[in-house]
N, C-alpha and C positions, 0 to 999 in steps of 0.2 A: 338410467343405467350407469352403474361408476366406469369412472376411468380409468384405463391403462396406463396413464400415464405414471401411477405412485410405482406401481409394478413394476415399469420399466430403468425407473429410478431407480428400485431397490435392487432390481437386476443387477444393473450396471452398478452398483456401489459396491457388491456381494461380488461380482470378477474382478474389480478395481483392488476390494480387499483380499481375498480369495489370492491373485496372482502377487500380491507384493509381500502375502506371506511367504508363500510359494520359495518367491527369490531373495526371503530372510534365514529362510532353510537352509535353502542351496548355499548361503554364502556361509550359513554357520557350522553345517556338514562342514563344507571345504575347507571350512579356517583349521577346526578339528582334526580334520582328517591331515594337514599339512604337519600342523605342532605334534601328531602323534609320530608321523612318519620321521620328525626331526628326533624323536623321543626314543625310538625303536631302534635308533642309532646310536644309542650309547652303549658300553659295553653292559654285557649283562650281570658280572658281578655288583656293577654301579648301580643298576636298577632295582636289582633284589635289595639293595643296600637302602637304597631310597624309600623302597617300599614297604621295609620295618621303620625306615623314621619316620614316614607318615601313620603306619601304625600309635607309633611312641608318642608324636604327637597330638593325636587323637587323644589316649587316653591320659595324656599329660592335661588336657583342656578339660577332657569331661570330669576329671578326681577335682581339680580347681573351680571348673563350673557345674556345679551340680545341682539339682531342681526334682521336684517329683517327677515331670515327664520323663527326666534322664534318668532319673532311678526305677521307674516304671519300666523305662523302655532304652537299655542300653543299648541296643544292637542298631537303632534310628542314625546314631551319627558315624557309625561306621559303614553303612550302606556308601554313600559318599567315598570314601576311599576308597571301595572296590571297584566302582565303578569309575575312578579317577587313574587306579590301576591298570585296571586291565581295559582301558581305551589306552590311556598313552603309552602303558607297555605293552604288556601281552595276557595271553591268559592265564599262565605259570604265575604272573604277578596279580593277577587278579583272585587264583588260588590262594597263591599266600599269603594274600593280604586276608584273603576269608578265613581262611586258617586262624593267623595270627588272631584280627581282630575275635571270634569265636572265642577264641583262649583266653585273651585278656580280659574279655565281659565274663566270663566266666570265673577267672582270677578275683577281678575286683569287684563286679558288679552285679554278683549273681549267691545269692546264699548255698553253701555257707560261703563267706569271703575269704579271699589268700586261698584259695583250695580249688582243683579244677573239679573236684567232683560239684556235679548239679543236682541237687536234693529234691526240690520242689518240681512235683511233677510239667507246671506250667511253663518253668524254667527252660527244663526240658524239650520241650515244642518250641520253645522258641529258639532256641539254641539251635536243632535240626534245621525248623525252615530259614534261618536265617545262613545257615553254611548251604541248604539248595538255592536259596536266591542268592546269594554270591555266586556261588559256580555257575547259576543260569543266567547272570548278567555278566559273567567274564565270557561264556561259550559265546553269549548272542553279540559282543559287542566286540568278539575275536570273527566272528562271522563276517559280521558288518564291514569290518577294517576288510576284510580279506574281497569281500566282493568290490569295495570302492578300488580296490587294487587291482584289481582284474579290469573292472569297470575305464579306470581312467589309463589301463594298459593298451583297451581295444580303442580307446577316444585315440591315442596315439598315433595305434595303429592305422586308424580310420584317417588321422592326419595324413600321415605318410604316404596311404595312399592314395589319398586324394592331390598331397601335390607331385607324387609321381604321374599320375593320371593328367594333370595341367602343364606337368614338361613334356609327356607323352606327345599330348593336342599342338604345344604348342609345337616342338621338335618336327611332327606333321605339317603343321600350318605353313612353319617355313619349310622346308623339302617343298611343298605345292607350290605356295609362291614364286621358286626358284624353277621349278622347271614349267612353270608359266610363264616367268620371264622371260627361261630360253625360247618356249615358243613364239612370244611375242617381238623378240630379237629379230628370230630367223625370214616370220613373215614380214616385219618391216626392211628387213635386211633384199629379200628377194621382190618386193614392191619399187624397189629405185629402179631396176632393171627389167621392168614390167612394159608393156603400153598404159596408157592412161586409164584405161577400165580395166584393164589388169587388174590395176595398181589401186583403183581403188577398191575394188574387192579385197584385194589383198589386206588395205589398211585398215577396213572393215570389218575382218577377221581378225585384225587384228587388237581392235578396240571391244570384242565381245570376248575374246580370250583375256582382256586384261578385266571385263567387267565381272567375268567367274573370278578370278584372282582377286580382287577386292571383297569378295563374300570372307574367303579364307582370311584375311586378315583382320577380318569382323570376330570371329568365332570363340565363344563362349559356351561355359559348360552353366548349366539350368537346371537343375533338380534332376541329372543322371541325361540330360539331351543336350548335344550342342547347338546352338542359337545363334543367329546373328539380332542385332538391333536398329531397326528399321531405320531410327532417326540417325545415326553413325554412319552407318550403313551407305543409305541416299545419299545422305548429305556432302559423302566423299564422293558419292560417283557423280552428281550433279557439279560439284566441286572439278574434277576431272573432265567433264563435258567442254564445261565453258573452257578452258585451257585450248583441251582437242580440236572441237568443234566451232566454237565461238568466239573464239581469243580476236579474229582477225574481222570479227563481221560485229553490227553496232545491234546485237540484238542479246536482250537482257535473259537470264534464266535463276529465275529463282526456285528454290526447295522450299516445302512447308511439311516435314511428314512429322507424326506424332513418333513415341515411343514404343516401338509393340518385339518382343520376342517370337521371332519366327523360326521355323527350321531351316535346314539347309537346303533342303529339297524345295523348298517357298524360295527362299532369298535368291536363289540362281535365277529360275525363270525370271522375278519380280523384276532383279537388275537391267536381265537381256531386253525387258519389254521396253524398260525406260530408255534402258542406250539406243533401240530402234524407233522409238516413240522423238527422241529430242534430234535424232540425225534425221530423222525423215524432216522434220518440220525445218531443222538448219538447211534443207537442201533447197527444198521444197515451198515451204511455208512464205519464203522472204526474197524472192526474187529482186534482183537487182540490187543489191544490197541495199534492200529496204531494212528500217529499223522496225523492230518486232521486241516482244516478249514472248517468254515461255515459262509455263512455272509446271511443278511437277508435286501434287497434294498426294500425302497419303495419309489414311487414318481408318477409324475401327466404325463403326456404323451399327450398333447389335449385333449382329450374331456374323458380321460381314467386315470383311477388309476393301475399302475403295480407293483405289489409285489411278488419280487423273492425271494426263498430263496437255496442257491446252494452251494454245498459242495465239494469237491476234494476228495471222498470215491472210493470205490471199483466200483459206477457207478449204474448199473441197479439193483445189489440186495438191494438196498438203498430201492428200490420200488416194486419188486416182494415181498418183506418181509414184506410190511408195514404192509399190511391185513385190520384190523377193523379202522385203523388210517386215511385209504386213503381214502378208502370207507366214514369216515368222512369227510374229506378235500374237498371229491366230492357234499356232500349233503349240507355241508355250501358254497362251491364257487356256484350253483345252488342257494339258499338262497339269494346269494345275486346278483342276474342276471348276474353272471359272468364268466367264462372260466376258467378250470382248464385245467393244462398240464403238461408233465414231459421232459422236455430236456437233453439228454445225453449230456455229455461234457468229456474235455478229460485232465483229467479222472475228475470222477465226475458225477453227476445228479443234474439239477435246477427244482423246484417245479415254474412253475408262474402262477400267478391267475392275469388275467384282469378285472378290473372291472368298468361298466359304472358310468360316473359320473352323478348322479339326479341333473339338475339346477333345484334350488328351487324359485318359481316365489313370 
C-alpha cells in the first residue's frame, strides 16, 4: 500500500507555495494601489497632459522599432498604456489614451497610411475590439481602484473602532478598579475598630473584594470576548498572598499555572477559590509557625481545566477548620460547573477543582 507521506509532502509544499503567492499579491496590489493614489493627485490637466506623451511615446518607439509582429499587430503595444493609464490615473485617461492610441495605429500603422480612414475590412475589427478592450480595462481597473478605496476606508474604520472599543474596556477597567479600592479602603478602614473576629472577617472581605479587582486588571479583548490570562492572572494574585498572608510566617508558596484565556465569568470564581484555598492552609495548615509550603498548579487536561492548590501542613485539619471558607470554595466550584475535592497527601492536603472547558462556537 503506498504511502501518505509524498501526499503530505506535496500538501504542505502546495500551502507553503499557495500562501507566499498569496502575500506577493497583496504586497503588489498595495504597492499599486499606493503609487496610483499618489498619481491621482496630480492636477488633471497634468495628467491628460502625461497621457498623450505616453501615447507619443509609444508611437515614437514603434515607427523606430518596427518588425512584422509590430506591423502585423499594432494595437499589442499600446494595450500597455491604457492600462498604465487608467490604473494610475483614471478612466477618462484610460479613455483617451484608447482614443489616441486607436488613432495613431490607424494614422500610421493601419492601410492606407497618414489617413484615419481603415480600408481593410480586418483592420477594421481590429480597430473596434481594440477601442472595447481599452474602455473594458480602464472601467475594470477604475472599479478595482474604487473598491480598494472603500476597502481600505472600512479597514480604518474597523481601526478606529476597535481602538475606541480598548479605551472604552479599558476607561471601564479603571472606574472598577477604583471603586474596588474604595471598597477595600473602607472595609480595612472599619476592621481597626472591630473586635478581633470582627476584624478579621472584615480583612477577609476585604482580600476577596481586592482578588475580584485583580481580574479587572487582567482584562483583554479575544476575538470580540474579554479574557483574562490565567498565568498573569495567578501569578499576581499568588504574588499578593505571600505579601498578605505570608510575608510574616516562614512558609513558601509558589505558582506553576500554564497560559489559557478564560472569561470573566471563569476568572472571578477561579481567583476567590485560590484566595480561600491558600488562607485556609496559612491559617490552618501550619500551626505554630511551623514551616510549610504551598503551591498552587493550574493547567488544561483535554477537554478540562485543573487547579490544585496543595500544601505539606498538619493534613485534614487544614479542612475540618476551614468552616465558612470551604463552604465558599463549594458554592463557586458549583458556579462554575465544576468538582470540588480535598486529597489527603502525606503529609499534607490538596484542594482540586476541575473544571469543564466551554468550546465557544
Amino acid at each position: 500500500m503506498p504511502s501518505g507521506r509524498p501526499n503530505v509532502l506535496s500538501d504542505t509544499l502546495n500551502k507553503f507555495v499557495g500562501a507566499n503567492v498569496v502575500i506577493a499579491m497583496d504586497t503588489w496590489v498595495a504597492t499599486i494601489h499606493r503609487v496610483a493614489l499618489a498619481a491621482r493627485a496630480i492636477p488633471t490637466l497634468l495628467r491628460y497632459a502625461i497621457t498623450l506623451l505616453l501615447v507619443a511615446l509609444t508611437v515614437l518607439v514603434q515607427l523606430t522599432w518596427t518588425g512584422s509582429t509590430l506591423d502585423r499587430y499594432p494595437f499589442l503595444t499600446f494595450i500597455p498604456v491604457v492600462f498604465v493609464c487608467g490604473t494610475l490615473f483614471d478612466r477618462g485617461n484610460g479613455f483617451l489614451a484608447t482614443i489616441l492610441s486607436a488613432g495613431t495605429c490607424a494614422f500610421y500603422f493601419l492601410a492606407p497610411r497618414h489617413s484615419l480612414d481603415v480600408s481593410q475590412v480586418g483592420d477594421r475589427g481590429a480597430f473596434a475590439l481594440f477601442i472595447v478592450i481599452g474602455f473594458a480595462i480602464s472601467t475594470v481597473v477604475e472599479a478595482l481602484h474604487n473598491g480598494l478605496v472603500a476597502l481600505a476606508a472600512e479597514k480604518e474604520q474597523a481601526r478606529n473602532s476597535l481602538r475606541d472599543r480598548d479605551l472604552l474596556l479599558n476607561e471601564l477597567a479603571h472606574r472598577t478598579r477604583n471603586d474596588f479600592a474604595n471598597v477595600v479602603t473602607l472595609l480595612n478602614l472599619q476592621s481597626r475598630s472591630a473586635n478581633p473576629e470582627a476584624r478579621e472577617a472584615l480583612v477577609s472581605a476585604a482580600e476577596r473584594v481586592q482578588t475580584i479587582a485583580r481580574v479587572h486588571r487582567r482584562l483583554e479583548l479575544h476575538n470580540d470576548r474579554v479574557v483574562v490570562d490565567t498565568k498573569a492572572y495567578i501569578g499576581e494574585l499568588c504574588a499578593d498572598l505571600r505579601l498578605s498572608r505570608l510575608a510574616m510566617r516562614p512558609v513558601a508558596l509558589d505558582c506553576e499555572s500554564e497560559s489559557h484565556s478564560i472569561s470573566l465569568e471563569k476568572a472571578v470564581p477561579l481567583g476567590l477559590i485560590i484566595n480561600e484555598s491558600v488562607t485556609n492552609a496559612a491559617k490552618h495548615a501550619f500551626p505554630d509557625q511551623r514551616q510549610g509550603h504551598i503551591t498552587v498548579y493550574f493547567k488544561r487536561l483535554g477537554s478540562q481545566y485543573t487547579l490544585t492548590i496543595a500544601d505539606n501542613g498538619v493534613g485534614s485539619e487544614s479542612v475540618t477548620n476551614g468552616g465558612i471558607g470551604n463552604r465558599l470554595m463549594g458554592m463557586l466550584a458549583a458556579q462554575l460547573n465544576g468538582e470540588l475535592s480535598f486529597k489527603p497527601l502525606s503529609p499534607g492536603m490538596a484542594v482540586v477543582v476541575v473544571l469543564p472547558i466551554k468550546i465557544e462556537k
